[in-house]
C-alpha positions as CSV (number, residue, x, y, z in Angstrom):
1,X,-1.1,-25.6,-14.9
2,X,-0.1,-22.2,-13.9
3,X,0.0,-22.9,-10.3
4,X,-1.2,-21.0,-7.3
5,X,-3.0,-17.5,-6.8
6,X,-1.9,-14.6,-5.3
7,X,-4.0,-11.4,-4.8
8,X,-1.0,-8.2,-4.6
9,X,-2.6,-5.4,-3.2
10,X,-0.9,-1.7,-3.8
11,X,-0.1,1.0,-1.6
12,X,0.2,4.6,-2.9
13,X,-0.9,5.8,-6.7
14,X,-4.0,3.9,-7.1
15,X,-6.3,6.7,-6.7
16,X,-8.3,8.8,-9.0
17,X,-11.6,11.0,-8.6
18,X,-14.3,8.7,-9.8
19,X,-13.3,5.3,-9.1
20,X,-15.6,2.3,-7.7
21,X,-18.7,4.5,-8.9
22,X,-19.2,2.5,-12.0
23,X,-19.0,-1.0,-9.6
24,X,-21.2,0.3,-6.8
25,X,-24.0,1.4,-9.6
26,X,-23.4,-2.3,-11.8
27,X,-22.3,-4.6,-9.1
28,X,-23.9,-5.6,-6.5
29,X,-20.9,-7.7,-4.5
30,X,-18.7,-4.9,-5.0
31,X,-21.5,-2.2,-3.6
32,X,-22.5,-4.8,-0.8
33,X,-18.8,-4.7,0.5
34,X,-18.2,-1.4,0.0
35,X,-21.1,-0.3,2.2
36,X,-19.9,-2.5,5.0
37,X,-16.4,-1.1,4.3
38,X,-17.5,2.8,4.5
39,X,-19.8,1.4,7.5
40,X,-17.2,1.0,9.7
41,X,-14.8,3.9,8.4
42,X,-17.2,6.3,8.9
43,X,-17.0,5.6,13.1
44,X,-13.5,7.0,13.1
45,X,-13.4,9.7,10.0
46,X,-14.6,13.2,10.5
47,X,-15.6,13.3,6.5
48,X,-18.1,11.7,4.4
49,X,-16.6,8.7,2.1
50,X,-20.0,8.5,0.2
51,X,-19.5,12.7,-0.4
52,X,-15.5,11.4,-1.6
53,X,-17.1,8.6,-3.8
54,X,-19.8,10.7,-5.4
55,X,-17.7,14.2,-5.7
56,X,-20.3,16.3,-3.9
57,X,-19.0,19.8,-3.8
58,X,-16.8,20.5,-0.5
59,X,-16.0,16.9,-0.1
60,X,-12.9,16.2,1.2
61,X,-10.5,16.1,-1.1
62,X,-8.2,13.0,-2.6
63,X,-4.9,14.6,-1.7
64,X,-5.3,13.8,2.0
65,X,-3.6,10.9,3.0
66,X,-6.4,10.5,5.8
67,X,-8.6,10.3,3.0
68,X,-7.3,9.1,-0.3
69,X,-5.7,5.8,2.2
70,X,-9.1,4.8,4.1
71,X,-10.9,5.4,0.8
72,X,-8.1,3.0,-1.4
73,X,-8.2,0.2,1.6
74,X,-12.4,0.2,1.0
75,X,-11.8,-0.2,-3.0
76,X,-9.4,-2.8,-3.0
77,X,-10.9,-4.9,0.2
78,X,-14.6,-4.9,-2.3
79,X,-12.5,-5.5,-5.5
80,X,-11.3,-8.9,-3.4
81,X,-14.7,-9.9,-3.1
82,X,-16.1,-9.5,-6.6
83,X,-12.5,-11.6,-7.5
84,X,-13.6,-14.2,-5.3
85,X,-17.0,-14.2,-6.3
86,X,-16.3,-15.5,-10.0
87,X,-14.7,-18.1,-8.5
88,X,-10.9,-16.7,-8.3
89,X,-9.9,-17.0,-4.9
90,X,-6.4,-16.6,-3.5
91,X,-4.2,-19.0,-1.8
92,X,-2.0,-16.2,-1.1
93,X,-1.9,-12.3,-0.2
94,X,0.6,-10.2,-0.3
95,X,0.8,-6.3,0.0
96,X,2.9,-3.2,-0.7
97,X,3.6,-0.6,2.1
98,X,-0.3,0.5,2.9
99,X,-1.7,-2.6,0.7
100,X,-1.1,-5.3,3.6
101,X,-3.3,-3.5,5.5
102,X,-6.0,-4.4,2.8
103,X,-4.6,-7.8,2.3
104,X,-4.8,-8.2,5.8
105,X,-8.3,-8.2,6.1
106,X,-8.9,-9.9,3.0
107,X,-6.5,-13.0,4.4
108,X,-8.8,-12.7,7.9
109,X,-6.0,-11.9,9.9
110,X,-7.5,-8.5,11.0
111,X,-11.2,-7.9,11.1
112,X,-13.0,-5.0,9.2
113,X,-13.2,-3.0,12.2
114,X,-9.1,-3.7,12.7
115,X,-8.3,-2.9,9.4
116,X,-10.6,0.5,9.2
117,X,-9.1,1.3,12.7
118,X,-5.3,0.6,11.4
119,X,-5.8,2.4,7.9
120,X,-7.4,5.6,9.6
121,X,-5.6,6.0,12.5
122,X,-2.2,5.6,10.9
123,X,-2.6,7.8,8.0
124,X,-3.8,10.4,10.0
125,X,-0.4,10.4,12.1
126,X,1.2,10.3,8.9
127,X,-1.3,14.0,8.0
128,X,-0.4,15.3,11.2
129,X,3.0,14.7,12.1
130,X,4.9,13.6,8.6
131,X,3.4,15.5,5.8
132,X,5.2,18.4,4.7
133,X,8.8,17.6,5.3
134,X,9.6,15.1,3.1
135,X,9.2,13.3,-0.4
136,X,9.3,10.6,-2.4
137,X,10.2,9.5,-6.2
138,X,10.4,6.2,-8.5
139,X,13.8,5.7,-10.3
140,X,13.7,3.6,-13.1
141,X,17.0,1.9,-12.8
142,X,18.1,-1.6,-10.1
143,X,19.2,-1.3,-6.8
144,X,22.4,-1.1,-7.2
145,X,22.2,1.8,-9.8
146,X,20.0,3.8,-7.3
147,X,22.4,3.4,-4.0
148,X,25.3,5.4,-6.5
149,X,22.8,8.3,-7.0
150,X,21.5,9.1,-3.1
151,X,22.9,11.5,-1.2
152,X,22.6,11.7,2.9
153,X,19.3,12.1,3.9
154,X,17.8,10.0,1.1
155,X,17.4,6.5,1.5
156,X,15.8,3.3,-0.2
157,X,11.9,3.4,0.1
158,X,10.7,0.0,-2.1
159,X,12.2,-1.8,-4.7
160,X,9.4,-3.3,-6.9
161,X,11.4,-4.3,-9.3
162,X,14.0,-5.4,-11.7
163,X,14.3,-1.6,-12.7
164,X,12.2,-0.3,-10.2
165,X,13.1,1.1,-6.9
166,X,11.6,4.2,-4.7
167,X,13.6,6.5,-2.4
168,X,12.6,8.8,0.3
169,X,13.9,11.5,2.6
170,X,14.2,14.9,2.8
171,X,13.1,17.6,0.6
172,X,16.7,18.9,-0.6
173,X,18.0,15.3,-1.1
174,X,15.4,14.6,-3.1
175,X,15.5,17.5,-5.0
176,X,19.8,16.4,-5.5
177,X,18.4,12.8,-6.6
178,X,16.2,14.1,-9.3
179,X,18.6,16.2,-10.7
180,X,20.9,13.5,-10.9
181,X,18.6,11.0,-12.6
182,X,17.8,13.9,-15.1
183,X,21.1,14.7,-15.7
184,X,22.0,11.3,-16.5
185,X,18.9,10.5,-18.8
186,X,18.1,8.4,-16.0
187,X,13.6,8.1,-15.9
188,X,12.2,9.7,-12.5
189,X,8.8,10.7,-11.2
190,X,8.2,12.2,-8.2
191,X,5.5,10.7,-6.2
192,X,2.8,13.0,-5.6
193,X,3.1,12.6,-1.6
194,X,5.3,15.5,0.9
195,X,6.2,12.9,3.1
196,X,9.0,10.2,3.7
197,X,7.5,6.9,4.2
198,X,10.1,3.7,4.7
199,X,12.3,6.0,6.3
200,X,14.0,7.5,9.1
201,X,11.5,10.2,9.4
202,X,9.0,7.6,10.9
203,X,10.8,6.8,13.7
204,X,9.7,10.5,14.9
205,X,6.3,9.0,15.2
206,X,7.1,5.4,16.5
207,X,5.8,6.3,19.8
208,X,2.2,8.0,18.7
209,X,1.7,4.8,16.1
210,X,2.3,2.2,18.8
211,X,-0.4,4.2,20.8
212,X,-2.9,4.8,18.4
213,X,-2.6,1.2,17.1
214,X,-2.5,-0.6,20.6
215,X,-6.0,-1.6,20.2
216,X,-5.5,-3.6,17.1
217,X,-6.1,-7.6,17.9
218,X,-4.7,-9.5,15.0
219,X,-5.9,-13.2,14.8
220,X,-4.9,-15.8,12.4
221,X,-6.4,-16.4,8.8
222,X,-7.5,-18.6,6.3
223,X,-4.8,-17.7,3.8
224,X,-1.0,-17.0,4.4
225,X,0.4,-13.6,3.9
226,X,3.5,-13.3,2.9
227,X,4.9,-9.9,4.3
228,X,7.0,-7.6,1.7
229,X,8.5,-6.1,5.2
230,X,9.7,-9.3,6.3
231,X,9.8,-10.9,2.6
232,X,8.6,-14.0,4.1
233,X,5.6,-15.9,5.3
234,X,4.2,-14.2,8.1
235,X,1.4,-15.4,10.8
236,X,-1.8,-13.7,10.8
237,X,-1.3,-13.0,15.1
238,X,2.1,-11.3,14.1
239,X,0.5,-8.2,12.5
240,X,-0.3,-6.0,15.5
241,X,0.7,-2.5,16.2
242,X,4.1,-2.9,16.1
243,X,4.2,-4.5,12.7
244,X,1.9,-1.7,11.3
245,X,4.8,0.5,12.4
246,X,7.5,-1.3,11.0
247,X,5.4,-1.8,7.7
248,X,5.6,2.2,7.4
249,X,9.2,2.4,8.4
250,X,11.0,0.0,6.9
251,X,11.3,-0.3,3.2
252,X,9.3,-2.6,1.0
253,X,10.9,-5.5,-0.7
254,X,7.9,-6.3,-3.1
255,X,10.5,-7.2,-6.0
256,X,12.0,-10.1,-3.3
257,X,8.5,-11.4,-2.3
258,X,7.0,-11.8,-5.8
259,X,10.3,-13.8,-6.5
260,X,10.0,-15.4,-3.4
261,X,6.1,-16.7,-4.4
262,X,7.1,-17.2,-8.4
263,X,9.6,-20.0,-6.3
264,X,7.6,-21.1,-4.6
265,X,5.3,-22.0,-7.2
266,X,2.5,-19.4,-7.4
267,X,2.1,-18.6,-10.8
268,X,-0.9,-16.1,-11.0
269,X,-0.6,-12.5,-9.7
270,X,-3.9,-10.1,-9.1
271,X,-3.3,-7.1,-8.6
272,X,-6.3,-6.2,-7.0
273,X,-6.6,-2.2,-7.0
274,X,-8.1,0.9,-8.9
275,X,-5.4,1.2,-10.9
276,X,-2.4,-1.0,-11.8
277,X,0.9,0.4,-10.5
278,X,2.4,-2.7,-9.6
279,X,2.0,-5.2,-12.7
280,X,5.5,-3.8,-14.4
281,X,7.2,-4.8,-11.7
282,X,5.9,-8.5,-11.6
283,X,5.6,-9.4,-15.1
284,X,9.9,-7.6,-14.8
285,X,10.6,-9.9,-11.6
286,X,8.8,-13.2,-13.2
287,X,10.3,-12.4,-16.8
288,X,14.0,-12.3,-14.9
């Protein structure tokens, strides 16, 4: 009666020290998938995800992006699997920014190993080459509200919803955008990253992630992805190294997808993640 599923899967802001412990010590489908998750991350990680998971002292720390991304793609590609084994399965995926590499796998359009290799690889380009530069924040206000308030060097990052949109760019700009939205009463966070992602500043590293991602082998699934890059159905043999790229450079039109699917008929949204970041912006999409 409430039509068709769709599992959403999150990018950034998930995280938090402690998470999947309780599921790996009381669930066994959850600890089964996570294992094989961490089995294959731990071929192309230099740190220990089980020493993450159970904060051992010296343990890499969540801050990374090479570790708090790997670690959130394991969580929410386990969390699909104890969705799906209570019986709700989805007839859909779709992702924000790092989330469609998650939804990816989940959708069996890239393998474990693909996924693992795709989530790693990129968000250690993002540590090594990105990080420091940059920054990101959440304005609480439509797109059209938000273009007024950049100025150069800022641009649109992910509009997620009705009253919901992220910019990027440099430091100073966004430093300029924040006093703006404060000086106009206007609700802001800053995004606890010091990089740019969904903007220009990735196309300094278009030529390393097409590298490092050239071994990716995408294949086609058993359930459609619809792309928030694209905001539109998407085959599973499409997703290869160059999409990966594009998926960090270009912004991400969640609010357009979910309105896209609501249309289209699917009526039940899971966000399937640590923590819910993205349910405002659905239930504001789907209530407009």
């Amino acid at each position: 009666a409430v039509g068709r599923t769709v599992f959403v899967f999150p990018g950034q802001g998930t995280a938090w020290v402690g998470m999947a412990v309780g599921l790996l010590e009381e669930c066994e489908v959850f600890a089964e998938r996570f294992g094989e998750c961490v089995g294959v991350l731990e071929r192309f990680v230099e740190w220990s995800v089980w020493d993450v998971v159970w904060g051992v002292e010296g343990a890499a720390s969540l801050e990374r992006v090479d570790v708090v991304q790997p670690l959130s793609w394991a969580v929410m590609v386990s969390l699909a699997a104890v969705w799906e084994s209570v019986g709700v399965v989805p007839d859909a995926v779709v992702g924000h920014s790092q989330g469609e590499i998650a939804a990816a796998v989940v959708a069996g359009a890239l393998s474990l190993e693909d996924g693992a290799w795709t989530v790693v690889l990129r968000s250690r380009v993002i540590a090594g080459s990105l990080a420091g530069v940059g920054g990101m924040v959440s304005v609480g206000v439509g797109l059209g509200e938000v273009e007024g308030l950049l100025p150069p060097g800022v641009s649109v990052a992910a509009v997620n919803g009705p009253s919901s949109v992220v910019v990027a760019g440099d430091v100073a700009g966004v430093d300029e955008v924040v006093a703006r939205c404060e000086g106009l009463g206007v609700r802001v966070r800053r995004v606890a990253v010091d990089y740019a992602s969904h903007s220009v500043h990735v196309e300094g590293v278009r030529e390393e992630l097409l590298r490092v991602l050239g071994p990716v082998v995408p294949r086609g699934g058993g359930v459609r992805v619809f792309s928030s890059v694209e905001c539109g159905w998407v085959e599973g043999g499409v997703l290869d190294g160059g999409y990966w790229y594009r998926n960090l450079r270009e912004p991400v039109l969640f609010a357009g997808a979910v309105e896209r699917l609501a249309g289209e008929g699917f009526g039940v949204f899971v966000e399937v993640s640590a923590h819910p970041v993205l349910v405002p912006g659905v239930e504001g999409v789907l209530e407009g």
